[in-house]
Each structure stands twice: as C-alpha cells, then as structure tokens.
N, C-alpha and C positions, 0 to 999 in steps of 0.2 A: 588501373581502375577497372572495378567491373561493372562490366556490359547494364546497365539496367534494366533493360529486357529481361535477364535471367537473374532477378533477385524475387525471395520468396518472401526471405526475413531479413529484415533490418534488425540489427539487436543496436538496439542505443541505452551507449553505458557512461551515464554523468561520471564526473571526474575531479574530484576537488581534493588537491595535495594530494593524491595518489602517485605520484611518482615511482614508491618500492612497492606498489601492488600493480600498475599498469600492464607492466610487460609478461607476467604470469596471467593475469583477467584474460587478456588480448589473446593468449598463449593456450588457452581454454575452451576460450572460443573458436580458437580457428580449429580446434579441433573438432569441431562440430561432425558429424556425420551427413548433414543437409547440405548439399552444393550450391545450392541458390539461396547464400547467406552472407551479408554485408555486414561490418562491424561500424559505428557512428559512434565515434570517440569526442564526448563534448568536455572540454575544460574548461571548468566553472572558473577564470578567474583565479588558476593557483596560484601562489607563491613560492611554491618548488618545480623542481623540472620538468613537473607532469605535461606540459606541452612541448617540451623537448623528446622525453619521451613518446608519446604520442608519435610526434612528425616520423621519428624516427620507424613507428611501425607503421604507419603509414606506407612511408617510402621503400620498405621492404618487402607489404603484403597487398596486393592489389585488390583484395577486400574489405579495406580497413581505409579510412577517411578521418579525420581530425578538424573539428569543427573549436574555437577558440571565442568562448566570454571574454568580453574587455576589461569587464569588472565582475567581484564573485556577485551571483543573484539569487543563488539558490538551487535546490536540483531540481523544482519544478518549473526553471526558467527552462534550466537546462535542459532538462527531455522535451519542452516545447521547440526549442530550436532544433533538437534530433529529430522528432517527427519531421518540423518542418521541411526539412533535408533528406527523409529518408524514401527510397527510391522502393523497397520491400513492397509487397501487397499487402504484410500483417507486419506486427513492429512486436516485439519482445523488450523488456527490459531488466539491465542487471546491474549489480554494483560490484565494484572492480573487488570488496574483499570478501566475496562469498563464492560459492562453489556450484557442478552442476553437473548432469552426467552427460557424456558426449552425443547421447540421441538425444535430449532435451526439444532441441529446434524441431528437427526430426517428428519426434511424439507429438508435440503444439502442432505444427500444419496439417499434420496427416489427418489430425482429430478435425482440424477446421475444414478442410478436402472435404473429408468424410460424410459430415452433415450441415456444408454450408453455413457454419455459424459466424458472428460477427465476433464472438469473444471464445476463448478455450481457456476451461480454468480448471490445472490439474493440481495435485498434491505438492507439498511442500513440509520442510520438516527445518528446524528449530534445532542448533548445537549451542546446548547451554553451554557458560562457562565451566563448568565442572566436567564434560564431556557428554553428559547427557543428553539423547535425540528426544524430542517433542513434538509431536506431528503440528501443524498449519491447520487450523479450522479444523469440520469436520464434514467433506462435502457430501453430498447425496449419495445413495449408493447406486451401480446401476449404469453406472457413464448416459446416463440420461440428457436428451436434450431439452433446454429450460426455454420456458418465454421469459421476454424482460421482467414481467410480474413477480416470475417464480425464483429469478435467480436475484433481483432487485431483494426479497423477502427473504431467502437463504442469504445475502449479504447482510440485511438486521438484524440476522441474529447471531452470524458468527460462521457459519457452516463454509458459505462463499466468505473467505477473509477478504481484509482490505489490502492488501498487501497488493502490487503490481508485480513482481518477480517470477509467480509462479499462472501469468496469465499470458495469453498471447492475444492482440487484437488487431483488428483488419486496418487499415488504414482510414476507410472510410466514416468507421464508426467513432474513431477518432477525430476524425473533421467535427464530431457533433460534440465534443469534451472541450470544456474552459478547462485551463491548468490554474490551478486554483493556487495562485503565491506565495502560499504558506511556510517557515521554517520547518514545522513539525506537521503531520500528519496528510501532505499533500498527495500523498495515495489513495486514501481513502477516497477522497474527491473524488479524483479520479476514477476510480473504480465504479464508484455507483453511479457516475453519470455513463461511464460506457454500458453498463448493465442494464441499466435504465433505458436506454437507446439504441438497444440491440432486437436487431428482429430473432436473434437464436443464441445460444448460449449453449454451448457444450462443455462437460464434464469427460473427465479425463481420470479414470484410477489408475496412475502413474507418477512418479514424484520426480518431479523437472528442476526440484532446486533446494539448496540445502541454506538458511542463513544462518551465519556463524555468528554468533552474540560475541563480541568483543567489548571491553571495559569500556573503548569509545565509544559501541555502538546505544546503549543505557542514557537515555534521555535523563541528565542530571537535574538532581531533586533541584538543584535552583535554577531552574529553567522556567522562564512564564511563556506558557503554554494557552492561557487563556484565551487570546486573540486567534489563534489557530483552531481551536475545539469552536469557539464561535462560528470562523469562517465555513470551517467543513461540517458542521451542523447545517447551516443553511445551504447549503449545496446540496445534501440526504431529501433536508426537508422538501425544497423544490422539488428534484427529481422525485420525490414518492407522490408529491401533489401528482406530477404531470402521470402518475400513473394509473391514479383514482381515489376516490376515496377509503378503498377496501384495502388498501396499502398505506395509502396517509394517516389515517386513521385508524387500522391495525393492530393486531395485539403485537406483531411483531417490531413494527414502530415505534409503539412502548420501551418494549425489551430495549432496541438500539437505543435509544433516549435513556433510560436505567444506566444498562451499561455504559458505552462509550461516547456517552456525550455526560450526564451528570454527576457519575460516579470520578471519571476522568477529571472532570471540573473540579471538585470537591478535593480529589488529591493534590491537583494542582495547587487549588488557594493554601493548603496544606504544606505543601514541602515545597511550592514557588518562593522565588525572592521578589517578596513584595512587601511593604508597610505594613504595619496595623489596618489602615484606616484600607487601602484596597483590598486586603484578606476577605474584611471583615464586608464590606460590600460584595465581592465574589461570592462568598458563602451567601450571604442575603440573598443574591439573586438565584444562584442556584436553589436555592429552598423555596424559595417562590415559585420556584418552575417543577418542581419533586409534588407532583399535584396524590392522590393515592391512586390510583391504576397504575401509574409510572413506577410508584413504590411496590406494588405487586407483581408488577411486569415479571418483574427472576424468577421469584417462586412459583409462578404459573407455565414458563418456560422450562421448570425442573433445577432453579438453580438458587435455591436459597440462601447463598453464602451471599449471595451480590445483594438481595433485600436487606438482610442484616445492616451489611455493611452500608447502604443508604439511609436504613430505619439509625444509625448510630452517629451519620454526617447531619442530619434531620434534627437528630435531639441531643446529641450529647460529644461537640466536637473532640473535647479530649480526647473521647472512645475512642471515635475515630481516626484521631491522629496516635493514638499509640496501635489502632489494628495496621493502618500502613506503615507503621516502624517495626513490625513483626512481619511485615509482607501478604496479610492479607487479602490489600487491596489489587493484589494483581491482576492487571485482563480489565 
C-alpha cells in the first residue's frame, strides 16, 4: 500500500462489468509518469469478475486499492465512495474504456502547483465511431487563470465542458460538491458545483484524455432521461444563483437553458420511451419554459442551428422529430 503521505493524485476509476477492460485501464495508469499517484478502483456492484479482477491488481500493485459496492448504485455513487477513500490532495477521474497519455496526471498537477487553483481543466478530444477525432468544448485561449464567475460562465456555454475526465480537482473543493444520483448526466453536476465553488480555476492547452464513443457508450433513444436533465438543471440553477445575479440571470444562462437543459428535454420526450399522455406533458412543460430570450439565446451566442431547432420543438413537433432522425439535434 502506499504511504499516504506521498499521494498527489488519486485517480478513481468507477467500475461496472468491466472485467475485459480492467486490467488494461489499471495498466495505463500505472503508467503514469507522476509518482505520487494512487489508483481507487470502485465496483459498482458487477456481475462479472470485475472485482476479482480488481483484487487481483490490487494485490500485485501497491498503488491500486479496490473499494467494493454491495449493490449496483450508479457511477455517481460510486466516485462518492472513491473520493471518500481517497488519500491524493486532488482526485482525477476516468473510465476503464477510454484512453490517455502517460503525462496526463503529470500535466493536471503541475498546472494546479503552478497557480494554486482548486480545479484544472485541460483539453480533451472525442473518437467518434467512424475513427474521427472531435476536440471537447472549446476552452479559453491563453491557459488563463479563471474565477469561479468566469469558469462557472465558460461552463454555460460550452467552452468549460461538463465532462469530469479531462479535469483534475483538489480535495477540498470537493468536500463542497453533492454527487448528484443521477443515471445519466451526473457530471455535469458535478462540475458546475466545483466550479462554482472554486476560488481559481486553471486552464490548461494540453489534451489529458481521449473518449472513445462506443455503440454502448450512446445514450439509447429509449432512455428516459427526463428525471436526470431535471435533477441537474437545478443543481446549474442554484450554483449560478449562489454566484449573483449577473450569472443567474445572464445571457449565458440562457444559452445553457436553450441548449442542454431544453433542447435535451425536447429530444428526450421525442425519442424516450414514454406514453402518449407523458410525451405529450414533457413537451408541454418544456414549452412553457422556451420563454423568447431562451429562444434567442443560440443565435446571439453565434449558434443559430440550436434556435431553429427550438423554434421547430415550439411549433411544429413533427419538424422536429424528423430533424433528430437526420441527427440535427446533436449537442
């Protein structure tokens, strides 16, 4: 086991039926280039060997720990119980079937060292299924250091993604983050409340993490998502309250409400497996909330494909149920 005195980074990497991806993930990391780097292996709860596995590297790597759900709960149980266990001064997180270069750790600290921040958010890139790379947001230029205002506002609109992978956060500022229980979208949460509650925030132009889209990883059309876009809407909303009105109220608060809260919604009721009778309420209520600033939001943002495709969920569902079956509605 090592010493806890000399841990930098905790990487905690949820684990559910990864069994044939375990022992490579694990195998990645330890190659890390940073020496004061712990691995927090949590199993959600599988059904396959994954906690066999597990023990097993465990017992051969003296930086690698195995932390065991009773029952599956989810992965945002799951990185609450790695935090809770992790002995690092900043916590990284990853998932056993994506990739990442061997300085990753390395680059996240040294940035956090450098200018005392509470969160480090570097580049990231996207392997579609076809083989194509897509870069992760589009962060600031500049490796600038952010206040929680600046980097909370660059998360509404895109720039700071929601993603947890390609961030590294302190410990402490994670003491101040609910994990928010969600099936679907529990990063985002996440994200914005440590953002929210960080006295610094650094930027990093280096790409620490590659996620590989897999046919599993496609949130399937029949998924109700509803309940989760709810949840983590109101977690945005609080945290932007708590940081004034000139963010809660916001054009970029808009934009994030357009985008990834209404537009999300609308697809959802769309391609969810749901009745008529709660479709057709989903849809209601989202329309009720598509106030016109919200509907403007994209095109004043520079992004007018996203207004469209609201002005079309608004008045004319069909439309928009055949623009998401051509794939319009993506993002």
């Amino acid at each position: 086991m090592t010493d806890a005195a000399a841990v930098d980074v905790t990487v905690v990497l949820p684990a559910y039926n990864a069994a044939e991806l375990l022992e490579d993930a694990v195998g990645r990391l330890l190659r890390q280039t940073l020496a004061g780097l712990e691995v927090v292996v949590v199993d959600d709860g599988s059904a396959d060997a994954t906690a066999a596995v597990g023990a097993a590297l465990a017992a051969r790597h003296p930086q690698v720990r195995l932390l065991v759900q009773e029952a599956n709960g989810g992965v945002a149980a799951a990185r609450e119980r790695g935090v809770a266990e992790a002995r690092g001064r900043f916590v990284w997180f990853v998932d056993a079937d994506d990739e990442w270069p061997d300085d990753a750790a390395a680059t996240l600290l040294a940035a956090a060292e450098r200018t005392s921040a509470d969160v480090v958010c570097a580049g990231a890139s996207t392997v579609m299924l076809d083989g194509s790379v897509k870069p992760v947001g589009a962060l600031p230029p500049g490796e600038p250091v952010l206040s929680a205002a600046e980097a909370f506002t660059a998360f509404l609109t895109g720039g700071v993604s929601g993603h947890l992978w390609n961030k590294l956060f302190s410990r402490e500022v994670l003491g101040r983050v609910r994990f928010t229980a969600t099936r679907q979208h529990s990063d985002q949460a996440m994200v914005a409340q440590a953002l929210a509650r960080a006295e610094k925030v650094a930027v990093v132009d280096a790409v620490v993490y590659r996620y590989l889209l897999r046919e599993g990883s496609i949130i399937r059309s029949s998924t109700r998502r509803a309940p989760a876009l709810r949840a983590v809407g109101q977690v945005v909303r609080e945290c932007a309250a708590e940081l004034g009105p000139s963010v809660a109220d916001g054009p970029a608060m808009r934009y994030y409400l357009a985008r990834f809260q209404l537009l999300s919604r609308f697809k959802d009721a769309v391609a969810g497996d749901y009745d008529d009778a709660e479709r057709r309420s989903l849809v209601a209520q989202a329309r009720r909330e598509l106030t016109v600033p919200i509907l403007l939001a994209p095109a004043r943002e520079g992004d007018p494909r996203r207004t469209v495709m609201l002005g079309a969920a608004r008045w004319s569902l069909p439309l928009f149920r055949r623009m998401v079956g051509r794939g319009l509605a993506r993002g």
